[in-house]
C-alpha positions in Angstrom: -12.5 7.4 17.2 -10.8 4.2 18.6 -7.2 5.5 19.3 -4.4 3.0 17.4 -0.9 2.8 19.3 1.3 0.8 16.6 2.2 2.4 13.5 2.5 0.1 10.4 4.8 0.3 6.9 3.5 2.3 4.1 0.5 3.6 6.6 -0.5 7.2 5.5 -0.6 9.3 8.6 -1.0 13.0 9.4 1.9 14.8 10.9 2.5 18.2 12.4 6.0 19.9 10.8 8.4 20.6 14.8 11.5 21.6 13.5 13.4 22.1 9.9 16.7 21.2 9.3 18.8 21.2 6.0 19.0 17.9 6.1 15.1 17.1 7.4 12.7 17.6 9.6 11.0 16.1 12.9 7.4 15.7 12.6 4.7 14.5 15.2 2.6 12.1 14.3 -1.0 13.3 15.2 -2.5 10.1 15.3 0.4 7.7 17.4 1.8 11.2 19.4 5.1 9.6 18.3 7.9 11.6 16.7 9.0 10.7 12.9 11.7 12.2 10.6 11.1 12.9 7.4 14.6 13.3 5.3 15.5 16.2 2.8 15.3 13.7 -0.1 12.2 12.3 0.4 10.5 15.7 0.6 10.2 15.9 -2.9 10.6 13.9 -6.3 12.7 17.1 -7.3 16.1 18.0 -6.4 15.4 20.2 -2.9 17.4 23.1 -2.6 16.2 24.7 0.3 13.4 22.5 2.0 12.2 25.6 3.7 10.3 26.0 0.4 8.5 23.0 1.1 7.9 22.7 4.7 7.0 25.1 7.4 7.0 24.8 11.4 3.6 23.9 11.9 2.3 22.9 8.8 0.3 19.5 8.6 1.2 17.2 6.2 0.3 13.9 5.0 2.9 11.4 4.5 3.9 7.4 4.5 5.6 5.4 6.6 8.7 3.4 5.4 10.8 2.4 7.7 10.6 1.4 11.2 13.0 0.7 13.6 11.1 -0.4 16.9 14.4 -1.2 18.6 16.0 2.8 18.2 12.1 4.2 18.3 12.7 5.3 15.1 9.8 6.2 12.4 10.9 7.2 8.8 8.5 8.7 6.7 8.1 10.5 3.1 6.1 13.2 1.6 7.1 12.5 -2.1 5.1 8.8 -1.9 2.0 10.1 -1.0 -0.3 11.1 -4.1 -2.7 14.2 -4.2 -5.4 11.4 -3.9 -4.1 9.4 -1.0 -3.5 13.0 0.6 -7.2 13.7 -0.4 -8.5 10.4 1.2 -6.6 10.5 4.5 -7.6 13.5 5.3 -11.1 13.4 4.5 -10.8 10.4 6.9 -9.5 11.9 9.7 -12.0 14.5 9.4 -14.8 11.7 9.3 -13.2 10.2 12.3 -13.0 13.4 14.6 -16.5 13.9 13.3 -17.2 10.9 14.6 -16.4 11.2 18.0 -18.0 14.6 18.7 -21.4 12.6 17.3 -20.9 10.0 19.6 -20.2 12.1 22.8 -23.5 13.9 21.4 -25.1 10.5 21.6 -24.2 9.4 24.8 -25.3 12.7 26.2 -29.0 12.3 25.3 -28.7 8.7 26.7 -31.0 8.7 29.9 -29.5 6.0 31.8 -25.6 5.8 30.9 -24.7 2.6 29.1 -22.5 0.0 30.0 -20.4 0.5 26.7 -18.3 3.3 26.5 -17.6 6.0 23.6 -14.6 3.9 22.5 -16.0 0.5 22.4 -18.9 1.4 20.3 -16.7 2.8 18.3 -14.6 0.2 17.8 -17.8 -2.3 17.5 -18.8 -0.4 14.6 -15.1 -0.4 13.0 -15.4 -3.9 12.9 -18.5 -4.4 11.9 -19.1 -1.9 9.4 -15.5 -1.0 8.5 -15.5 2.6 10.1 -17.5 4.1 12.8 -19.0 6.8 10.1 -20.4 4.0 8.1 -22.2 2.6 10.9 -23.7 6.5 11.0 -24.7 5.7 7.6 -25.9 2.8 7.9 -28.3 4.4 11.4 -29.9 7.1 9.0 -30.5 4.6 6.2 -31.9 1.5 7.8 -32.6 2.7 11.6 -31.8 1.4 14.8 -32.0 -2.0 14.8 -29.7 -2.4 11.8 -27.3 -1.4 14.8 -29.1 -3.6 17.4 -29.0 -6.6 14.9 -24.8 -6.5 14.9 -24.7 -6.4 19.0 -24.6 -2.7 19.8 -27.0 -1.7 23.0 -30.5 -0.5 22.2 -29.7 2.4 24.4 -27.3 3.5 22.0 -28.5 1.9 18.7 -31.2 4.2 19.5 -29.4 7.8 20.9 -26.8 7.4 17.4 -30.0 6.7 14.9 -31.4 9.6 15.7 -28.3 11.6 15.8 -27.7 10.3 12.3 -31.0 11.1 10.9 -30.5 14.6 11.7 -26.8 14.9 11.2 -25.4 12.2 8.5 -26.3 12.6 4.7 -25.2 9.4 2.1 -22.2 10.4 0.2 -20.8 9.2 -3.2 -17.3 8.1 -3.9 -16.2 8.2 -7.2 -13.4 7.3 -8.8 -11.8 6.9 -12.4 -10.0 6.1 -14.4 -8.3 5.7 -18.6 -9.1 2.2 -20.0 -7.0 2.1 -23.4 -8.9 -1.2 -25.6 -7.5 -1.9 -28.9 -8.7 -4.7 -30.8 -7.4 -5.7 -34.5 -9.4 -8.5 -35.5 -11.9 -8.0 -38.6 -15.3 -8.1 -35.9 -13.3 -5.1 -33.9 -15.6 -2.8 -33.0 -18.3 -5.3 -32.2 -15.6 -7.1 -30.1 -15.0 -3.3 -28.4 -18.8 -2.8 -27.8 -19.0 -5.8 -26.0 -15.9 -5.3 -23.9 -17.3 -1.8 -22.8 -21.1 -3.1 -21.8 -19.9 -2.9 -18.5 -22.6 -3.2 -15.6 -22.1 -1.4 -12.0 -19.9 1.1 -14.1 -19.9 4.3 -15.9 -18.0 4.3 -20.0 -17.4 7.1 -21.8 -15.6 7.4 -25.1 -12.9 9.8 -25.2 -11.5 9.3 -29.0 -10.5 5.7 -30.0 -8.7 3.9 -28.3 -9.5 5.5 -25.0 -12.9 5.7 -22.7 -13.6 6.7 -19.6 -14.2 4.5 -16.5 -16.0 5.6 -13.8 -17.4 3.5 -10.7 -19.3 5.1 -8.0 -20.2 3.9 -4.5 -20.8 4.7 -0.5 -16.6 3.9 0.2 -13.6 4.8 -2.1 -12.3 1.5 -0.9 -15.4 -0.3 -2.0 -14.9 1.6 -5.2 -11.8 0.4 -5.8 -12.0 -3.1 -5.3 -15.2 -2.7 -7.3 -13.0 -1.1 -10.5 -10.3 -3.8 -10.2 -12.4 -6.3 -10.8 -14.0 -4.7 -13.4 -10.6 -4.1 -15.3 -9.5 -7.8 -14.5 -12.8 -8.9 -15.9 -12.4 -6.6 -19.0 -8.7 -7.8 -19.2 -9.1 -11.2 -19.2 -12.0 -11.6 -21.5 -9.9 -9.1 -24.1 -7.2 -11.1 -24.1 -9.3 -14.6 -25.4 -10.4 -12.0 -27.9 -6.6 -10.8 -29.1 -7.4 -7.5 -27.7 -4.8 -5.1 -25.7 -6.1 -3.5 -22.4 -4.3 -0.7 -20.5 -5.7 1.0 -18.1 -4.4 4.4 -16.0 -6.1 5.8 -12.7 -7.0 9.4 -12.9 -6.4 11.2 -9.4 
């Protein structure tokens, strides 16, 4: 895992709970090995009474950044903005990441003659060519070593992390949905509806008029969600030359 030293607004990062006050508590950020402080009222949307029943010395928690103060070395963050998804996603990330560097150590260990490029660069080459390191794992066991070789990473090691993939790294699905609420009032309604809803790349099902289901599925939750807001946009815009209402609600 390339190692990040700059922390950045309303980044989700993992901390480690160092001391409880009544009024907060100091956190380590895992990632940055930077201290934070995250205050008694952004612990919880609730009123906090005692944050002990929220936090614990050594718990790990996931939380967002929101303020930073360079200048004092000062790091705000809040537990009470961070979603049971976004939790969900970041640490299923880190995870991948850590997972990630133990393959890649693997690799460069069954590499004969050691390579020029280090764990870390190749790394980061695949970060920015695939979008994370794990994909480019994916991508190994899917396509083979010269999908690696074609974007500029060494044979020696296109070839030591393909076959580490192909024994290690299994294609997962993201999925992710969500509440589309359609409501249409003209006298062709439920024609208009039916064409709204043939929707391709996703999944619809009806769940009692006026709501249905949307589901996308795909290789990256952030592929997935770009994927289902421009499906909603599309449904939205075409719904609205119709004299339709759309509403749609995420589902964590």
């Amino acid at each position: 895992m390339v190692q990040k030293t700059t922390p950045e607004i309303d980044e989700l990062v993992i901390v480690t709970v160092k001391k409880i006050f009544p009024y907060g508590s100091f956190c380590q950020m895992e990632e940055y090995n930077k201290e934070c402080f995250l205050h008694v009222s952004e612990v919880s949307s609730g009123w906090v009474k005692n944050i002990r029943n929220f936090l614990k010395e050594g718990q790990r928690v996931v939380v967002r950044i929101y303020r930073l103060v360079p200048e004092k070395n000062m790091i705000d963050v809040s537990l009470k903005r961070v979603s049971d998804a976004d939790t969900k996603r970041k640490l299923e990330g880190f995870k991948r990441d850590k997972r990630v560097s133990k393959l890649l150590e693997v690799a460069q260990s069954k590499m004969k003659v050691k390579s020029n490029m280090t764990v870390a660069e190749v790394s980061q080459k695949m970060v920015v060519e695939f979008g994370d390191a794990f994909s480019g794992f994916e991508v190994a066991a899917a396509d083979g070593e010269s999908a690696l070789a074609k974007v500029g990473i060494p044979e020696d090691w296109a070839a030591a992390i393909t076959g580490i993939a192909k024994d290690n790294i299994k294609k997962q699905v993201r999925r992710i949905t969500g509440i589309l609420t359609l409501q249409c009032t003209g006298e062709d309604g439920i024609n208009t509806i039916k064409s709204l809803l043939a929707i391709d790349g996703a999944e619809v099902a009806y769940l009692g008029a006026p709501n249905y289901l949307l589901a996308v599925e795909g290789d990256d939750f952030k592929k997935c969600e770009k994927k289902m807001k421009v499906i909603v946009e599309s449904v939205t815009k075409t719904a609205e030359k119709k004299a339709c209402s759309v509403k749609f609600a995420r589902k964590e």
